[in-house]
C-alpha positions, 0 to 999 in steps of 0.5 A: 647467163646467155647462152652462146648460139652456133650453126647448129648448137647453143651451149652455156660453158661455164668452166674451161679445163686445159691440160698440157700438151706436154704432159697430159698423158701422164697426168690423165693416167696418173689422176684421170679417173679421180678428176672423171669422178669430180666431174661427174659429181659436178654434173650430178649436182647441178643438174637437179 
């Protein structure tokens, strides 16, 4: 894995999220703290 280099960064993105513009709003207020969590089990995870 190669990490991408900017002006003033260098960063590994391994997974890309996209919501709809559309509909965002209402999903994120719908599930957005369930996803938040997900997330943040992932980070936990690959972080030890």
């Amino acid at each position: 894995m190669d990490y991408q280099s900017k002006n003033h960064s260098k960063f590994l993105l391994m997974t890309h999220l996209i919501f709809v513009c559309k509909y965002r709003k209402k999903l994120l207020n719908y599930v957005g703290s369930e996803v938040k969590g997900i997330l943040i089990d992932i980070t936990r995870e690959y972080e030890n």
